[in-house]
C-alpha positions in Angstrom: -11.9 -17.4 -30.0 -11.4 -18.9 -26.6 -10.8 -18.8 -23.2 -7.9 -21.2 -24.0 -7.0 -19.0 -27.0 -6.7 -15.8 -24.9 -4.3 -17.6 -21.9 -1.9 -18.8 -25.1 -1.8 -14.9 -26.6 -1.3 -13.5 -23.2 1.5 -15.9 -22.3 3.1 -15.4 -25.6 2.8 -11.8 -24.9 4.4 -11.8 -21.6 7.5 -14.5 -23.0 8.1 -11.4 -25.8 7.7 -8.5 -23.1 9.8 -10.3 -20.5 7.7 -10.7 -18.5 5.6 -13.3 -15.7 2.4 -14.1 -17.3 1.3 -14.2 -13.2 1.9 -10.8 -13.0 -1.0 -10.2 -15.3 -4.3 -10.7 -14.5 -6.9 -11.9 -17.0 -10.4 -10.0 -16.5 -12.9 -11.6 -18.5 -15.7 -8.9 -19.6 -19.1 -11.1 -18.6 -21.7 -8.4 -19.5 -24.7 -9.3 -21.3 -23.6 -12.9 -21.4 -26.3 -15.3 -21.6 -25.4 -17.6 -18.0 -24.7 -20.5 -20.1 -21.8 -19.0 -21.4 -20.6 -17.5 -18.4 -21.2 -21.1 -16.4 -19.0 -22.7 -19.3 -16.0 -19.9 -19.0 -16.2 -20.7 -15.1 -15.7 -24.4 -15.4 -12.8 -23.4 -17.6 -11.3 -22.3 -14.4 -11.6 -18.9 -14.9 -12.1 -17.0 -11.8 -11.9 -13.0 -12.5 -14.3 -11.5 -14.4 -15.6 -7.6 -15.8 -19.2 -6.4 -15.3 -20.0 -2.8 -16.7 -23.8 -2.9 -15.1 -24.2 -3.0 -11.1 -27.7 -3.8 -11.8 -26.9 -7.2 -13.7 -23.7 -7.8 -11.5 -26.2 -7.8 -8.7 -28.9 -10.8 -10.6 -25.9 -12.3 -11.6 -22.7 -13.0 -9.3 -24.6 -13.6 -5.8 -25.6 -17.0 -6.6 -22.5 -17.5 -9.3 -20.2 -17.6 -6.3 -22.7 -19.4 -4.2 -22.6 -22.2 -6.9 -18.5 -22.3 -7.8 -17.3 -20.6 -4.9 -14.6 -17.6 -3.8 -14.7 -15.1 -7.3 -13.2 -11.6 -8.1 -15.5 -9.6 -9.7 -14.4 -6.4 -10.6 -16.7 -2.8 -12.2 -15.1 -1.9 -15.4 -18.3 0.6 -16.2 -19.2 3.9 -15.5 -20.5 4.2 -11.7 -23.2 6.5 -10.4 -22.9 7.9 -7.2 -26.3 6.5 -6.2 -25.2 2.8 -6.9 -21.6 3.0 -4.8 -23.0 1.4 -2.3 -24.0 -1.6 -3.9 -20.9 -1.6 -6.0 -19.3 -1.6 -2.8 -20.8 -5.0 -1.8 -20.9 -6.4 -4.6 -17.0 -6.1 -6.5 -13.6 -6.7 -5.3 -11.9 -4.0 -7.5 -13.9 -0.6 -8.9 -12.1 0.6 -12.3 -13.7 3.5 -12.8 -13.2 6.2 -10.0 -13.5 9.3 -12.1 -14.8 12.3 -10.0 -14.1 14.0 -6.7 -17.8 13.6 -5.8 -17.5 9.7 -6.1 -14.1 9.5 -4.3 -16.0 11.5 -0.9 -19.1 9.4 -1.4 -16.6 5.7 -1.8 -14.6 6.8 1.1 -17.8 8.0 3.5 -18.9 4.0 2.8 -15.8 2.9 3.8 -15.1 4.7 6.5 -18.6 3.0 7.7 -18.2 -0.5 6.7 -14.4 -0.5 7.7 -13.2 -2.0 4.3 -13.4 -1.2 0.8 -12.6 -2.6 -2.8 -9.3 -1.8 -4.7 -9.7 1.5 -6.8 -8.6 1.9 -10.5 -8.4 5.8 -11.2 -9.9 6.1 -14.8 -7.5 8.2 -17.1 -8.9 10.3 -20.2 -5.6 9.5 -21.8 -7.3 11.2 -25.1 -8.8 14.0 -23.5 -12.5 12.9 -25.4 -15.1 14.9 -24.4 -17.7 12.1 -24.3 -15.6 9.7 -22.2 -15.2 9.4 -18.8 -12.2 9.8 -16.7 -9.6 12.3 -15.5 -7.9 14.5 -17.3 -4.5 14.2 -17.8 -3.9 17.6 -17.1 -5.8 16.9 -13.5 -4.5 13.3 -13.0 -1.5 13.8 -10.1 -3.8 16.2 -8.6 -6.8 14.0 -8.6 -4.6 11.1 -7.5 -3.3 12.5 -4.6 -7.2 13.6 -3.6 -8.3 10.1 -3.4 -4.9 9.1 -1.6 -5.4 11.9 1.0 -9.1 10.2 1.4 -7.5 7.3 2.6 -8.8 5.0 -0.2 -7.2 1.6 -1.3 -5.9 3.3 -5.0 -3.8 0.8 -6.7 -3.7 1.7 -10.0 -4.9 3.2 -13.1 -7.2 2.7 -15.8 -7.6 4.0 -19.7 -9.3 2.9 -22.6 -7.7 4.9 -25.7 -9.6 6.6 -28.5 -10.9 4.4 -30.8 -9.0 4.2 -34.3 -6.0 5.6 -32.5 -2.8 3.8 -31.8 -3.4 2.3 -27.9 1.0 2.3 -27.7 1.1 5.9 -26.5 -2.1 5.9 -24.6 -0.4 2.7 -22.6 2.9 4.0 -22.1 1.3 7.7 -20.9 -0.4 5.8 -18.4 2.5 3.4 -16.9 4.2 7.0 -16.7 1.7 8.5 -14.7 1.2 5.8 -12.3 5.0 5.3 -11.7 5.6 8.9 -11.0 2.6 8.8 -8.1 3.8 5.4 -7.2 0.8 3.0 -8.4 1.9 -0.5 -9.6 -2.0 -1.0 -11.4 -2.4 -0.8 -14.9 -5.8 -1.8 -15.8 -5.7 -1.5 -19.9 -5.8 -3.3 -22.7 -8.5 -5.2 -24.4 -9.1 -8.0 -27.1 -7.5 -6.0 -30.2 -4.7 -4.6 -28.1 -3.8 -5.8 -24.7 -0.3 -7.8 -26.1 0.8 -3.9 -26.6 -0.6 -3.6 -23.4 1.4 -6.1 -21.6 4.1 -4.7 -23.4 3.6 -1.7 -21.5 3.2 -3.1 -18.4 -0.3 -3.9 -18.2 -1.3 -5.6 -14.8 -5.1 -6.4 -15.8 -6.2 -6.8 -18.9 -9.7 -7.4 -20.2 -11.4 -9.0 -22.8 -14.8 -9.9 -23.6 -16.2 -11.0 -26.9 -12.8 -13.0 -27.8 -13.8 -15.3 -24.5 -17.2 -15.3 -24.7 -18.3 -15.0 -28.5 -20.7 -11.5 -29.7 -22.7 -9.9 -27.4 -26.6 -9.9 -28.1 -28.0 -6.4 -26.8 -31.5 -7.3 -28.1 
């Protein structure tokens, strides 16, 4: 597929959910993309884009915006505690808040450096043992946490069992966010996000479908 390709199914999406294809945001998942590929999807236009490593963000998006200028570049991964502050200096948005411990240490940074990217509160929607995320059962309680730490929440964030319809998964989350008042919904990716957008999906994000297979060799 295509980066073209992807902009035609989520505006198609949006025209049958009612919806303004502005109000979604495209997040194209750029990790372990060779730069050539990444280059070509940036003179496309694109201008948002997914990392799951802060390691390769960091050889990666420093001179990438150097070279085509102002770029949202958000973490979609798993984050350790040790590498927040990085991640704080390097992304615009952080999907992946999971853990009280991470809220405290995320909120100690910005209390120092006076500003901080927007936060995406991952949701175990499926309650899998080897994900990560909040419980659902924990979810208001963990939401209002990282509110009370004065952190810029905006939304949430799920990725549904694998196998499984995403339908449920998506609408479970829009409920939870509107009943603590987030208008983020990060979820959806290249099999699923036109039932995402159905849903209400803010960000979507898709990889492989832009970019073509990833090579982990």
């Amino acid at each position: 597929m295509s980066l073209s390709a992807i902009q035609a199914r989520l505006i198609s999406a949006c025209k049958s959910a009612d919806r303004n294809p502005a109000d979604v945001t495209l997040i194209a998942v750029s990790k372990v993309q060779p730069l050539d590929r990444v280059r070509a999807v940036l003179a496309e236009g694109q201008k948002v884009f997914g990392e799951n490593y802060v390691q390769e963000a960091q050889g990666k998006w420093p001179d990438l915006r150097a070279e085509f200028g102002p770029l949202d570049v958000h973490m979609i991964g798993p984050l350790q505690s040790n590498k927040a502050k990085l991640a704080m200096d390097l992304f615009d948005a952080i999907h992946t808040l999971d853990r009280p411990s991470l809220a405290k240490k995320l909120a100690n940074l910005a209390q120092q450096r006076g500003q901080c990217p927007k936060l995406f509160i991952q949701i175990n929607t499926g309650a899998e043992p080897q994900k990560a995320g909040v419980l659902p059962d924990d979810a208001d309680a963990f939401i209002a946490t990282a509110s009370g730490l004065d952190l810029p929440v905006v939304g949430l964030m799920c990725i549904p069992p694998e196998g499984e319809d995403s339908t449920p998964h998506f609408n479970a989350l829009a409920t939870l966010a509107a009943r603590n008042g987030l208008t983020g919904l990060s979820m959806g990716m290249s099999s699923d996000f036109e039932a995402a957008i159905a849903a209400g999906a803010t960000h979507i994000r898709v990889g492989s479908a832009i970019f073509g297979a990833r090579d982990y060799s």
